[in-house]
C-alpha positions as CSV (number, residue, x, y, z in Angstrom):
1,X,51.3,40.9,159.7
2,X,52.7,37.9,161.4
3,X,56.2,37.3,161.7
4,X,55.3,33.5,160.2
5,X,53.2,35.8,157.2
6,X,56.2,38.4,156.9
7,X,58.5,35.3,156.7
8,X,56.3,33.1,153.9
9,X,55.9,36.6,151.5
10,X,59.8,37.1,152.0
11,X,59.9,33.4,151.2
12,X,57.8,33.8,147.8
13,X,59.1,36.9,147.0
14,X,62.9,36.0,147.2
15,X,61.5,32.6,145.1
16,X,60.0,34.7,142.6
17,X,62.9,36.7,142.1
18,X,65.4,33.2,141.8
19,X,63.2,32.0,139.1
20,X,63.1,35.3,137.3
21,X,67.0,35.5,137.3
22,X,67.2,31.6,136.1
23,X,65.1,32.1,133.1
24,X,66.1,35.5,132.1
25,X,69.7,33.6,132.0
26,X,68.6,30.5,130.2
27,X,67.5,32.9,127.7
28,X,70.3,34.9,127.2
29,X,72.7,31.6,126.6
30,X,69.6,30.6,124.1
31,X,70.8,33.6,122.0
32,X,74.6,33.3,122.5
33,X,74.5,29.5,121.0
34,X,72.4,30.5,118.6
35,X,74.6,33.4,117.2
36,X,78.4,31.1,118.1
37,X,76.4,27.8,116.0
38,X,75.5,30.4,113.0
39,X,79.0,32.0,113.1
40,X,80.7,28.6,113.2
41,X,78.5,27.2,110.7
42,X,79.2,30.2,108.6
43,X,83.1,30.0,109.2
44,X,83.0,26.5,108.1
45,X,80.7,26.9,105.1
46,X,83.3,29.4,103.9
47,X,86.2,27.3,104.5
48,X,84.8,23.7,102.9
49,X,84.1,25.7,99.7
50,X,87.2,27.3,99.8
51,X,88.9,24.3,99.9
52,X,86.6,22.1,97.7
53,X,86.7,24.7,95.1
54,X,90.6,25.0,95.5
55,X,90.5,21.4,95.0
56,X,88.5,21.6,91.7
57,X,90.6,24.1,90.2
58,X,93.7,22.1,91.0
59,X,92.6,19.0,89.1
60,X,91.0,21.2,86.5
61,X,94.8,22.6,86.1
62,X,96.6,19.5,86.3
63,X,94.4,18.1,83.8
64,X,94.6,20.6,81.1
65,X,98.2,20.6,81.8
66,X,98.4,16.7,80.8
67,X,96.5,17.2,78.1
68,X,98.1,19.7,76.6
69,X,101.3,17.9,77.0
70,X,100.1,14.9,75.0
71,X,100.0,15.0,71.6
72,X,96.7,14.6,69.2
């Protein structure tokens, strides 16, 4: 081979191997946000019905409370 040929395989092979390494890390940050969006969604899922059922159980309470305190 041709020092131009050896150069231009060298060239595509080194190519090649760039794009290989670019993909294989756009998929591996594909997964990561995928699994940090479902934990965060989960994590705040928990914490919203947490609170809204807190909430709930709060005026639930405070509204027995009042009316048990007023007379029939």
């Amino acid at each position: 081979m041709s020092k131009i040929t050896s150069g231009i395989v060298l060239f595509s092979l080194l190519m090649a191997l760039s794009l290989g390494v670019a993909f294989a890390e756009s998929e591996v940050a594909a997964v990561e946000n995928a699994t940090e969006n479902a934990t965060i969604n989960e994590t705040a899922n928990i914490t919203i019905n947490e609170t809204v059922n807190a909430t709930i159980n709060e005026t639930v309470n405070a509204t027995e409370s009042v009316a048990e305190a007023v007379p029939a």
